[in-house]
N, CA, C and O atoms as a DFTB+ gen file, in Angstrom:
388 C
 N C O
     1  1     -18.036       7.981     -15.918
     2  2     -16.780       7.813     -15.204
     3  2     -15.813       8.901     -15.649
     4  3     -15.775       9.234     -16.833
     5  1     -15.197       9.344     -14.925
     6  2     -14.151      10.408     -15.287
     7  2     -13.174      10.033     -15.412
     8  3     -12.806       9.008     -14.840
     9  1     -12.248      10.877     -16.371
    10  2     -10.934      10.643     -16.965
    11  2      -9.692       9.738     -16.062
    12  3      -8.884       8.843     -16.313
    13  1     -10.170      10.727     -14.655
    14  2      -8.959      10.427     -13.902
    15  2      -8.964       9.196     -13.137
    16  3      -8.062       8.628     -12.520
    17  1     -10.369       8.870     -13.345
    18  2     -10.552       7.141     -12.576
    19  2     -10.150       6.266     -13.698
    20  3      -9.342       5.343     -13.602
    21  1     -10.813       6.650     -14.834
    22  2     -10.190       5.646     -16.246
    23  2      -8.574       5.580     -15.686
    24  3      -8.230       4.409     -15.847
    25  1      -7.854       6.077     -15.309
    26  2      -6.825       6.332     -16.063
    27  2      -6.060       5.320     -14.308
    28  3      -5.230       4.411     -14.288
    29  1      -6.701       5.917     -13.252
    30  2      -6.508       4.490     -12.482
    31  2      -6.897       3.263     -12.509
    32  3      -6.205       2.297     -12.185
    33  1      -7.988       3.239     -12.883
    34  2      -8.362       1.659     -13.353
    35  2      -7.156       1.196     -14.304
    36  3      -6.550       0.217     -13.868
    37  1      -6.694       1.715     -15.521
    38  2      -5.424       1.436     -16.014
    39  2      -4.457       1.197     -15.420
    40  3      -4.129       0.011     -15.370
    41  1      -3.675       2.131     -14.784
    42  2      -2.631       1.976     -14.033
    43  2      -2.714       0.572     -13.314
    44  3      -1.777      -0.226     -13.299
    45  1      -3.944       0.362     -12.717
    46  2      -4.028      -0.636     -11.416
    47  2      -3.882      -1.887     -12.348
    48  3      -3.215      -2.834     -11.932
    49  1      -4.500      -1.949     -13.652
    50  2      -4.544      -3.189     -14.452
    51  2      -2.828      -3.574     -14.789
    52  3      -2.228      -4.646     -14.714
    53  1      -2.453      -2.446     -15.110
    54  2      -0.791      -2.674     -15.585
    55  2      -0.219      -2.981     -14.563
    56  3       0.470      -4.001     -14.552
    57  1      -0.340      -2.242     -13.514
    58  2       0.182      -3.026     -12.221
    59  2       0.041      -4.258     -11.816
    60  3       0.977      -5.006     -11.534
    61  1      -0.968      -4.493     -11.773
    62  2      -1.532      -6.272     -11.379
    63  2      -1.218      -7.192     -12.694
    64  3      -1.353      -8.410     -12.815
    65  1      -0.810      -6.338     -13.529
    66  2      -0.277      -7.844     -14.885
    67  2       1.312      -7.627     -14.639
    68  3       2.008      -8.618     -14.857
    69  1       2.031      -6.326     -14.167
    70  2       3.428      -6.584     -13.894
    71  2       3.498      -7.608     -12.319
    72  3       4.193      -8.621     -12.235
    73  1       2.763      -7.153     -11.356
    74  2       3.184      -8.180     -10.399
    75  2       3.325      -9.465     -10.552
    76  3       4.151     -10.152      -9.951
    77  1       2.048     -10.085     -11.850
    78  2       1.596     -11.377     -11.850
    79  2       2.880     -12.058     -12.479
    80  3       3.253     -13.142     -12.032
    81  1       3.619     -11.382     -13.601
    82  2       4.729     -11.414     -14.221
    83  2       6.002     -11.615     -13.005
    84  3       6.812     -12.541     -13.017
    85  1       5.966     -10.879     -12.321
    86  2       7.513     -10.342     -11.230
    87  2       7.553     -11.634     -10.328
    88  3       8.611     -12.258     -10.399
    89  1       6.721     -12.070      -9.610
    90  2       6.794     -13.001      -8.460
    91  2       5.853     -13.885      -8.945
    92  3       5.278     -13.874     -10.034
    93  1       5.722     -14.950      -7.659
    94  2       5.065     -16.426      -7.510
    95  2       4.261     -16.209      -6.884
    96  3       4.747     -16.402      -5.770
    97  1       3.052     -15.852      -6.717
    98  2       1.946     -15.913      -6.078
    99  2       1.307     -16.967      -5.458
   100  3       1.059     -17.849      -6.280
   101  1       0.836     -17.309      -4.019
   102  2       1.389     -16.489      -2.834
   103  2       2.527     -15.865      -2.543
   104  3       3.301     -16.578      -3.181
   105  1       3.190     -15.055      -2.045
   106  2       4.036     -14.539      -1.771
   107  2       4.404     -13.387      -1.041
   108  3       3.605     -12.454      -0.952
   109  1       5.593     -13.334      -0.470
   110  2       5.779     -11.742       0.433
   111  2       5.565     -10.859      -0.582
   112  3       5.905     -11.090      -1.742
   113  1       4.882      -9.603      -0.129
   114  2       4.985      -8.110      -0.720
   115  2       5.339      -7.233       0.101
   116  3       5.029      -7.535       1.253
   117  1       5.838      -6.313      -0.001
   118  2       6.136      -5.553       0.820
   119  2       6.054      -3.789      -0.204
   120  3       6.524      -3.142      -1.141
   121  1       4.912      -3.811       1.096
   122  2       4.470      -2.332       0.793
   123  2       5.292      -1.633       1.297
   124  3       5.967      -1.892       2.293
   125  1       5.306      -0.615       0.602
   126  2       5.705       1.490       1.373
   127  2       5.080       2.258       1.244
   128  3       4.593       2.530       0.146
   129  1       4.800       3.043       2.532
   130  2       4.123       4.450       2.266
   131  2       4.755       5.135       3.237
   132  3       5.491       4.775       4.156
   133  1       4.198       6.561       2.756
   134  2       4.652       7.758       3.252
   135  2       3.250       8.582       3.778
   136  3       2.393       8.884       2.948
   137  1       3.049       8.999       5.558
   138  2       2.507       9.448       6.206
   139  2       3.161      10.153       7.055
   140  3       4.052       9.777       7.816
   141  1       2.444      11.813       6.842
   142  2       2.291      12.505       8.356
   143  2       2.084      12.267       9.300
   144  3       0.940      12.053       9.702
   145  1       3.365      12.204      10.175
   146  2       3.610      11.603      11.323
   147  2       2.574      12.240      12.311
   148  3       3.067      12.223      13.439
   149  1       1.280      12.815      12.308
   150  2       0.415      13.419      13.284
   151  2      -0.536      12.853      12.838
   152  3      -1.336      12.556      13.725
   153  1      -0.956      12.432      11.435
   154  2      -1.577      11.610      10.971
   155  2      -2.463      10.527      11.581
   156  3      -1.797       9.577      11.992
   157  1      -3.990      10.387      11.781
   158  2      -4.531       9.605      12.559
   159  2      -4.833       8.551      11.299
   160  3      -5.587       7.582      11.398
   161  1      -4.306       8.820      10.437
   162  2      -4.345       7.460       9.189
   163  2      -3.240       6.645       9.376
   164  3      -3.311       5.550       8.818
   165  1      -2.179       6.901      10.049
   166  2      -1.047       5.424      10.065
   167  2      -1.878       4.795      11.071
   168  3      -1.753       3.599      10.812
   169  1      -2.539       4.884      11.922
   170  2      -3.278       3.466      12.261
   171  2      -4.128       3.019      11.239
   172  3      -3.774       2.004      10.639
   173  1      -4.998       3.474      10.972
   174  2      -5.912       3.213       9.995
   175  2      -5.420       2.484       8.693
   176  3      -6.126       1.690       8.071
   177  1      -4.206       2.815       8.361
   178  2      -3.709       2.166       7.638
   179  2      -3.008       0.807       7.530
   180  3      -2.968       0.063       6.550
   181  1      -2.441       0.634       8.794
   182  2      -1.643      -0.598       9.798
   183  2      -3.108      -1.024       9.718
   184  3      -3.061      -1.775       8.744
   185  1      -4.438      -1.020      10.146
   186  2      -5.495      -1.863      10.624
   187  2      -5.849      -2.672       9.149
   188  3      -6.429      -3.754       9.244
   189  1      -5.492      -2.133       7.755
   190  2      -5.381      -2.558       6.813
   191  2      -5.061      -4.279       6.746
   192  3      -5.578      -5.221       6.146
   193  1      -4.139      -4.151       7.520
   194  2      -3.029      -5.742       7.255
   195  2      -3.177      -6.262       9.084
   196  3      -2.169      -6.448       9.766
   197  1      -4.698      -6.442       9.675
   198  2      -5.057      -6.650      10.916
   199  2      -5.018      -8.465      10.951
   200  3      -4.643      -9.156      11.898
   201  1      -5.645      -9.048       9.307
   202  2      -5.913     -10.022       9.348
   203  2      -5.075     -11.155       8.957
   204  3      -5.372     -12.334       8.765
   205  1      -3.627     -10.348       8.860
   206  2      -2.657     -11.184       8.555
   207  2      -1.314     -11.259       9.144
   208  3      -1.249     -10.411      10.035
   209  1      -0.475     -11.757       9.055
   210  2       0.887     -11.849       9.794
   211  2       1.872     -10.508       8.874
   212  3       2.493     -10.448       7.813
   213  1       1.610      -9.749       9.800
   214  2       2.316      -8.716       8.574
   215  2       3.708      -8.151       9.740
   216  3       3.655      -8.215      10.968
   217  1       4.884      -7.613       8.903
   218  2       5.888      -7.297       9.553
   219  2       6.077      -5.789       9.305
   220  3       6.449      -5.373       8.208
   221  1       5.783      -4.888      10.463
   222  2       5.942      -3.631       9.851
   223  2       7.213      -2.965      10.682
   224  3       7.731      -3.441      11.693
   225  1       7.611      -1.653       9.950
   226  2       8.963      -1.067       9.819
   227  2       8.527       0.468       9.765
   228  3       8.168       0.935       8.684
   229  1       8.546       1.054      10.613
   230  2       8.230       2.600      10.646
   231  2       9.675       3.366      11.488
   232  3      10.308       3.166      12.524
   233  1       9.718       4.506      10.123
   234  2      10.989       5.158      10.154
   235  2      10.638       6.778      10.262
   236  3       9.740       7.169       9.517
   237  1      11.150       7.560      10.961
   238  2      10.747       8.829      10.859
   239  2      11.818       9.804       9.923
   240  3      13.037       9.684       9.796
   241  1      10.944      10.747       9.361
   242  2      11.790      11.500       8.656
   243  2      13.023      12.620       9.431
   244  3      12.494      13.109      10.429
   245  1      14.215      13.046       9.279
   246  2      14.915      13.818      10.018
   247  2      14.166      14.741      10.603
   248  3      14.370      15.013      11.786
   249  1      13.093      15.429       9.817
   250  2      12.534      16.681      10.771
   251  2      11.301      16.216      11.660
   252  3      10.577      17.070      12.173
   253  1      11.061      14.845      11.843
   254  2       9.924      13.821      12.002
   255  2       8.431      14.503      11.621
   256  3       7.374      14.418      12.246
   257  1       8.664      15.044      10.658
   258  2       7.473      15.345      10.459
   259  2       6.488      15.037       9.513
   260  3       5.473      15.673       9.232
   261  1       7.232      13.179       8.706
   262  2       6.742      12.272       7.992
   263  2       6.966      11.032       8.600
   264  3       7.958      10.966       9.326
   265  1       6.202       9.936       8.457
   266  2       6.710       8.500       8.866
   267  2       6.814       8.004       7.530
   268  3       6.010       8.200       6.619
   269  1       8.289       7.087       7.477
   270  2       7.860       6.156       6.806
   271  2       7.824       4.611       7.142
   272  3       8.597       4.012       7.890
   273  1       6.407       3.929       6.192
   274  2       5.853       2.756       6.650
   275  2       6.173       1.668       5.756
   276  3       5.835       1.687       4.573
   277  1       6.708       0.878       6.201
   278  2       6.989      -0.606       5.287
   279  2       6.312      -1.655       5.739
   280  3       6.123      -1.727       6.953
   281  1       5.985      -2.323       5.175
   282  2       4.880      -3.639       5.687
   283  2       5.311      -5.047       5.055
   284  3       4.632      -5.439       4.106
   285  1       6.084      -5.624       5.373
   286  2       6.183      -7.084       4.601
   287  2       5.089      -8.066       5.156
   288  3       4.937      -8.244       6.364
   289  1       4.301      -8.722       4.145
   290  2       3.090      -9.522       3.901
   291  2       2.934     -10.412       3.522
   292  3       2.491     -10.068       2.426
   293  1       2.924     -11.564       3.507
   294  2       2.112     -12.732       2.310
   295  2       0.689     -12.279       1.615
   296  3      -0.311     -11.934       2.244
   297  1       0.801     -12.346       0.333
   298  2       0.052     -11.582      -0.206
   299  2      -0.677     -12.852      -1.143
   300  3       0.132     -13.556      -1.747
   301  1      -1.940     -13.145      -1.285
   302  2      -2.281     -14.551      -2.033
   303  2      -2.378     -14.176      -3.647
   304  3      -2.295     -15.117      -4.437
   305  1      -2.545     -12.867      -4.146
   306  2      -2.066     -12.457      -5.392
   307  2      -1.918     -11.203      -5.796
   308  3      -2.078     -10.297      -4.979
   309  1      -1.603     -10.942      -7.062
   310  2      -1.590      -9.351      -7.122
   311  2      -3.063      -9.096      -6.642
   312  3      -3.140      -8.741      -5.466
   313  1      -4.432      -9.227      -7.435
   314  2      -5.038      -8.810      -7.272
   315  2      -5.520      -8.102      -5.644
   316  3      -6.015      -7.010      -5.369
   317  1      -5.140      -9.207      -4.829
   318  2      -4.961      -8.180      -3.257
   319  2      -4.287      -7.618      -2.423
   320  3      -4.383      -7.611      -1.196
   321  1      -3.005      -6.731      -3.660
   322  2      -2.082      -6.288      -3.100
   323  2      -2.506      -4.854      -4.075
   324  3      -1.990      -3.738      -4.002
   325  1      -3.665      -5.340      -5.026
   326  2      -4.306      -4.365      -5.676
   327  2      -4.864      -3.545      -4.547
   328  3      -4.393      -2.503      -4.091
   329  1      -5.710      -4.046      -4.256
   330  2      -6.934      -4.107      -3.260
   331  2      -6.311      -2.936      -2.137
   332  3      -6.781      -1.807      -1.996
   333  1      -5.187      -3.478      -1.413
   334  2      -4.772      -2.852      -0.043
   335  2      -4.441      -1.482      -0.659
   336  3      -4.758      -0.532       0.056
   337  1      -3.682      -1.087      -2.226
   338  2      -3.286      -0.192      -3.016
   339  2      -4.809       1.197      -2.592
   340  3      -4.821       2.313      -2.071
   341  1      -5.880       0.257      -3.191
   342  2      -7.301       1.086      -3.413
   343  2      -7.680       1.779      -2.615
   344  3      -8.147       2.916      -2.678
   345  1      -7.382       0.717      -1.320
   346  2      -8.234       0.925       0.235
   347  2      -7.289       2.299       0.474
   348  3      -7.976       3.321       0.469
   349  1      -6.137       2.478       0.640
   350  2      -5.003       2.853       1.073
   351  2      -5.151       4.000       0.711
   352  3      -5.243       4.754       1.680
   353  1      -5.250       4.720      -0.670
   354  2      -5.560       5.531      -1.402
   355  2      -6.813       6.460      -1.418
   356  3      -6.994       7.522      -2.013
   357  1      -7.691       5.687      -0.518
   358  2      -9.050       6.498       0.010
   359  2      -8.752       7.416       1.400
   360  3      -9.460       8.400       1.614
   361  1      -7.742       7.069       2.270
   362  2      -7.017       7.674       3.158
   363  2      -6.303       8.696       2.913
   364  3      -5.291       8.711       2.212
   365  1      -6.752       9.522       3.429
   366  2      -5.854      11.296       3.454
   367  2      -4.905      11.211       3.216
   368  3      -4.391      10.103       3.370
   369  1      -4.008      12.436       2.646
   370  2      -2.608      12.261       3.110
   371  2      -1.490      11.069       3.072
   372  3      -0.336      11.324       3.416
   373  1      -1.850       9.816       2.662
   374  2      -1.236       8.553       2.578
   375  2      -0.595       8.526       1.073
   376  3      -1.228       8.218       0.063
   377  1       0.652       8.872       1.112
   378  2       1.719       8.346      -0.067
   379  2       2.036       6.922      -0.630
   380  3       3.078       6.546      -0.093
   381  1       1.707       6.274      -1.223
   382  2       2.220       5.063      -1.774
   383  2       3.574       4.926      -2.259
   384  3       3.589       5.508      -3.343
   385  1       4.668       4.475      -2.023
   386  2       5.701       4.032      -2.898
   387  2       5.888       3.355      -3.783
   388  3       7.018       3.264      -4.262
């Protein structure tokens, strides 16, 4: 395994023990990201949250040549707010907030 996956597997662990800490699980989450608005990944990414009641919020940048994407969710724990993090992150070009 290489350094730089160690070092996300970390991150993702600290993350998922601060969420578990922050909120009540189930609960809303609400994601952000940042996509190139020509980008054939903001669907791909929206198809992410297909299987749930999700509320999304897409804003363009002044020169529109970024979107940004907000998603409020019920999320059943960190661990699958991990998950959407992972998936999300295999997609081009897709910024996380």
């Amino acid at each position: 395994m290489s350094q730089k996956n160690t070092k996300s597997e970390e991150f993702y662990l600290r993350f998922s023990e601060q969420l578990a800490k922050s909120q009540i699980w189930p609960g809303i989450y609400m994601f952000k990201f940042v996509v190139k608005s020509e980008s054939h990944h903001l669907g791909k990414l929206k198809k992410l949250f297909d299987n749930e009641e999700a509320e999304f919020s897409e804003k363009l940048s002044s020169k529109n040549k970024f979107t940004s994407l907000t998603i409020k969710v019920r999320m059943n724990s960190p661990a699958a707010v991990v998950s959407v993090y992972k998936k999300a992150s295999a997609l081009e070009g897709i910024m996380a907030l």
